[in-house]
N, C-alpha and C positions, 0 to 999 in steps of 0.2 A: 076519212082518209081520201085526198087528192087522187086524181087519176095518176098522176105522174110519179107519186109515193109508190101506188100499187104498182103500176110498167117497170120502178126498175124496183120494187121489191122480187119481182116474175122474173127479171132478168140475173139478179142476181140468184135465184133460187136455180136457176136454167145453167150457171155459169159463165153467165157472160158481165165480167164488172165492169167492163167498159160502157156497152150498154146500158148497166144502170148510174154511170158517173155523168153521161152525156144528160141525165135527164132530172139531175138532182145535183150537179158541181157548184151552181153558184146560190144555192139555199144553205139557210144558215139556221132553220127552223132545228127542233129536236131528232124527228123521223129525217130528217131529211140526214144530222149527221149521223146520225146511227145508221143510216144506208153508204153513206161517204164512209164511215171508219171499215163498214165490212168488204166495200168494192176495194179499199186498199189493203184490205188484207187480204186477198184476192191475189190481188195484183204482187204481194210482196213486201210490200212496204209498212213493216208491222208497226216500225216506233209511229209512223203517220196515224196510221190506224188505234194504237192505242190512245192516241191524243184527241181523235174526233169520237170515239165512242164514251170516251169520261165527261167528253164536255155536253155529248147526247144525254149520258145518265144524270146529268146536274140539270140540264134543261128540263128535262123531262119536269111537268108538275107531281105534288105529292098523290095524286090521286092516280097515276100515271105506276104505279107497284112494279106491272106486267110488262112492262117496254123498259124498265130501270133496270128488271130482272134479266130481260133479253140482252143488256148491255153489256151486263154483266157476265151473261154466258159468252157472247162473243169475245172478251177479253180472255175472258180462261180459257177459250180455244187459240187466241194467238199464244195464250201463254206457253199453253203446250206446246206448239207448232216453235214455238222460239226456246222451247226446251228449259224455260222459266219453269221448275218442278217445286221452288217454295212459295208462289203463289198461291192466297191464303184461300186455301179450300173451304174455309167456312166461307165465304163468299161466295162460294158456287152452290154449295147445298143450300142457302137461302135462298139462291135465285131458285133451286130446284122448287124449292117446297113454295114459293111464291108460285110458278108456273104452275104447277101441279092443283095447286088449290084453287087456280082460278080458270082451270078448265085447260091451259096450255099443255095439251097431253108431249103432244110434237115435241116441243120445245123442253118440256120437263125431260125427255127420253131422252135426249143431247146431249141434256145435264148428265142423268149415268153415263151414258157412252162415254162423254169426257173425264170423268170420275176415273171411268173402268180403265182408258188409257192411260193415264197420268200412274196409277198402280201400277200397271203393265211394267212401263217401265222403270218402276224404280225396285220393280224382282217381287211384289206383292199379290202373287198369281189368286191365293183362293179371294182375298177381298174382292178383288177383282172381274172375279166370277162369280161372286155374290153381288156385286153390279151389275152387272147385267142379267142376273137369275127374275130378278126384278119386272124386267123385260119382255116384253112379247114382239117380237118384230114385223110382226104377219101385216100389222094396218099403218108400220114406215110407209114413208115415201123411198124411193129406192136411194139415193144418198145416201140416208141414217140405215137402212138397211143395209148399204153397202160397208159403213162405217162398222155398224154393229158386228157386221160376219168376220170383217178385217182383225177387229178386237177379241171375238174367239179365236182364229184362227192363230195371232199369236200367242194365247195363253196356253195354247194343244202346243204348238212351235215349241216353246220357252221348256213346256212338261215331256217334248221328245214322244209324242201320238201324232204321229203323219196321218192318219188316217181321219182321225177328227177334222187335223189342219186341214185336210183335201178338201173335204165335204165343207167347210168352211169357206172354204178361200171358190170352192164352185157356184156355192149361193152369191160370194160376194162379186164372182167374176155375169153373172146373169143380171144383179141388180146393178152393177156397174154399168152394164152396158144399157139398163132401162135408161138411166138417169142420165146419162151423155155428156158426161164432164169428162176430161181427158184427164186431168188430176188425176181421179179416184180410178180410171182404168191403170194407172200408169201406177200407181201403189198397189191392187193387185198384183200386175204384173210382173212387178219386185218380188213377192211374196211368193206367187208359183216360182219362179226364178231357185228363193231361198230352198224351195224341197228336194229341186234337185240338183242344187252346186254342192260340190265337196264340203262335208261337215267337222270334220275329224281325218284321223291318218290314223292306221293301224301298225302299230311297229314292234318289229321283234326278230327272230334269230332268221325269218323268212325274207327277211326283206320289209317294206312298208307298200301299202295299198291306199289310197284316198278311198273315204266313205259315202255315202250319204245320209241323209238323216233316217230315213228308211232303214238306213244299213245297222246303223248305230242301234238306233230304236230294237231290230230285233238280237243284234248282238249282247243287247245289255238284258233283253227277255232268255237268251239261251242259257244252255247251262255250262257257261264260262266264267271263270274268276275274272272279272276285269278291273284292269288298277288304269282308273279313266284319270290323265292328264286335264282332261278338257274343266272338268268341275275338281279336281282333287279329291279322290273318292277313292277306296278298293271293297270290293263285292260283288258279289254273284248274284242271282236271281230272289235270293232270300235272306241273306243280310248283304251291307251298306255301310261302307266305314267314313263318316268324312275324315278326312286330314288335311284340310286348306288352311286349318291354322296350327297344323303342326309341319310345316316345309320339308325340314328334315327327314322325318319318318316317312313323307311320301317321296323324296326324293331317293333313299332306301329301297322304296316297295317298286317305285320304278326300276330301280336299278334289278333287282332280280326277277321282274318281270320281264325286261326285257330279254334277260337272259335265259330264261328258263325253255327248255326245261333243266338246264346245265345251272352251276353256282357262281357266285359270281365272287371275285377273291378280296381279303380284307382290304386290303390297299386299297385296289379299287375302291373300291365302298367309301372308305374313308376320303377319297380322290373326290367325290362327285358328293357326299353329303357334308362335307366341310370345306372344300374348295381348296386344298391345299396339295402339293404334290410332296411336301414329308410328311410320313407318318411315324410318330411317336409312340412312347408309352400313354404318354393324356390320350392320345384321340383313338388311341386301340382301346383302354379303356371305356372314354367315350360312347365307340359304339357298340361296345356290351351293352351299355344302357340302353344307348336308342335299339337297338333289336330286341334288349327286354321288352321296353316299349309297348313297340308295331307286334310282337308274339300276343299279349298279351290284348291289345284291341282287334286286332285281329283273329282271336279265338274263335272257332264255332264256323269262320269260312276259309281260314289259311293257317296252316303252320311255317315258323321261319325255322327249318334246320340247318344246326351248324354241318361243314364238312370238313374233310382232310385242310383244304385252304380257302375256306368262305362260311359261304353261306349262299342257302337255294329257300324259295317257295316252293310250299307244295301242298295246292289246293283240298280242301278237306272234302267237297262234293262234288265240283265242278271237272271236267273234263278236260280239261287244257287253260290256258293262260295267256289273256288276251292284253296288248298295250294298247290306250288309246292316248294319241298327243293332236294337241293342237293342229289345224289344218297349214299356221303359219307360227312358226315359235317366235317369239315374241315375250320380253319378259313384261311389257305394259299392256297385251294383249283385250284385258278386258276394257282397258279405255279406247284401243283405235273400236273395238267389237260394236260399244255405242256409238262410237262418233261415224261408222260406215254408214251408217244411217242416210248421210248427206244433207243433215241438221247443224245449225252450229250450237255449240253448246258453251254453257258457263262452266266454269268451273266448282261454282257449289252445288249445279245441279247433278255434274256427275260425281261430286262426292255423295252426294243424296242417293242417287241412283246403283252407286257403287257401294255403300253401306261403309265409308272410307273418311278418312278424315280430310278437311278441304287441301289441309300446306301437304301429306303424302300424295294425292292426286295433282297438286301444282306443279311437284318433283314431277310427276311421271309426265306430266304435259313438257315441261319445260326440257327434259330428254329426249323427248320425241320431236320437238320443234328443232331440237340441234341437229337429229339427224334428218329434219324434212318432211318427218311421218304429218304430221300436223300444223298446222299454222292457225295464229291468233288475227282475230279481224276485231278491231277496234280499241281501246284502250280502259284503263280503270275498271268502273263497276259494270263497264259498258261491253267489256273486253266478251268472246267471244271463241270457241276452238272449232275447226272444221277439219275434215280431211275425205280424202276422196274416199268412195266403198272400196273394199277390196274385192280385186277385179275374181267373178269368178267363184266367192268361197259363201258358204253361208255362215252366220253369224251367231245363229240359236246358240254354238257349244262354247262361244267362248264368254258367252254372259254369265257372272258367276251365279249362278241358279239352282240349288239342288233339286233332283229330277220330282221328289214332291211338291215343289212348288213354295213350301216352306220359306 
């Protein structure tokens, strides 16, 4: 390898792409555009960047495995970075186990960490951490070290343990600053950010309070019945009810949640879990069944009793009855949640991400674009969703995640 390969291979390892584009811009050799594709992705310019690292991986000769492999890891890192989530993973674990086998320890560890986030985000917490279990970080250079702690940190985030995330996000704030790229400070500093902006809201006959993840975290450890908005869940410290795919019945559980310790009267009920303002014989009906229901899933940590004119919760261990809602209500909530990010996204990839079908996910984008929340940049297959972070809140609780990680 040429001096001027290694100068801006160091320069781009250093962060500086421009420095290494001054010194390899007008070579057309293999290394040289496998250095051009990474300083433009660097710089931003990812469709550039994917076009000089494919036409590096075709240069490359056959004997050339370990640099085809390299190519290839750089493209699944813009992939990610461009939120491209059905980019074919079997191409990255070949490049792994090419690395891997040919002594690229560095580079093979990459390959998990990019594995490990690509899971991350599409809510695939244990695999994820079975990626990185893999891992020993200790002999990283501090980048990959920084990358690595970043990637535990949000799988503790996602699972609601601040306290892992801390320790996390401290190794990754020490090795950030070894490595002196402003980037990877600057993602950091998101991330402390995330532990301590508003997570949730607490709501009920007191009023409502903003939380923190911290807050959340030990409220769902106390012994409170919590009927948590954020993920659609009701449970205490020992059982766990999902209801995200039953709306109704958690729309129900809120309702007397928030009322409690008082009941909350049929109409009402009927008011807010069928959206209508007559009530009938059908929908009184109706919600005998759905209280059948929620009694009946709800055994073992709540009872629903009838009274004079309703109906009340009333916790079977727990001590009181907590609401938790969203920190912004929001009915497409879990789409702005990924797009705060400050990424732009596809739209298959946050069907992917969302576990959603792609045309229900294009509905919620194209509602949000009427009211401003989001904007498309680009067109076709090309097309792309952005929107600003929300200023201010953190995003852990509106990702739809159950707190095992499941």
């Amino acid at each position: 390898m040429d001096s001027l390969i290694t100068a801006a291979a160091h320069a781009l390892a250093s962060g500086d792409p421009l420095g290494a584009l001054n010194r390899v811009a007008l070579r057309e050799d293999a290394p040289a555009l496998a250095l051009r594709g990474t300083a433009m992705a660097q710089l931003g310019d990812l469709g550039r960047a994917k076009v000089l690292l494919r036409r590096a991986a075709r240069a490359f000769g056959p004997r050339e495995s370990v640099a085809r492999a390299r190519c290839v890891l750089a493209e699944a890192e813009i992939a990610l970075v461009s939120r491209d989530l059905g980019w074919p993973t079997r191409a990255l674990e070949a490049a792994r186990t090419t690395l891997a086998s040919h002594g690229d320890r560095l580079n093979a560890a990459h390959a998990c960490c990019l594995q490990a986030r690509r899971l991350l985000l599409i809510g695939r917490l244990e695999d994820a951490e079975r990626a990185l279990d893999r891992l020993d970080p200790a002999p990283f250079p501090p980048a990959l070290r920084t990358a690595h702690a970043l990637t535990l940190a949000g799988i503790a985030l996602r699972r609601l343990q601040t306290r892992p995330a801390r320790a996390a996000l401290a190794q990754a704030t020490q090795a950030s600053r070894q490595a002196g790229i402003p980037a990877l400070a600057a993602e950091v500093e998101s991330a402390l950010r995330a532990l301590d902006a508003p997570a949730a809201r607490q709501v009920g006959h007191g009023g409502e309070r903003l939380l923190r993840l911290d807050e959340v975290e030990a409220l769902l450890a106390s012994d409170a019945l919590v009927v948590d908005g954020c993920r659609h869940l009701v449970g205490d410290a020992c059982i766990r009810v999902p209801l995200a795919s039953r709306p109704v019945l958690f729309t129900v559980a809120r309702a007397l949640g928030e009322a409690w310790p008082g009941d909350v009267p049929r109409d009402a009920l009927i008011t807010v879990a069928f959206r209508t303002r007559y009530a009938d014989a059908s929908h009184r009906a109706r919600l005998r069944v759905e209280i059948g229901r929620l009694r009946t899933l709800l055994r073992g940590a709540a009872e629903v009793r009838a009274t004079g004119r309703g109906f009340e919760l009333v916790p079977q261990r727990a001590r009181n009855v907590v609401v938790l809602a969203r920190p912004v209500e929001e009915r497409h909530a879990a789409v702005l949640a990924l797009l705060a990010d400050g990424e732009s996204w596809s739209s298959s990839a946050l069907a992917l991400a969302l576990g959603a079908s792609q045309r229900s996910v294009q509905r919620a984008l194209d509602a949000l674009a009427a009211t401003g929340k989001v904007q498309a940049v680009g067109g076709g297959r090309a097309r792309r969703w952005m929107t600003p972070a929300l200023p201010g809140f953190a995003t852990a609780l509106l990702l739809p995640v159950p707190p095992s990680g499941d």
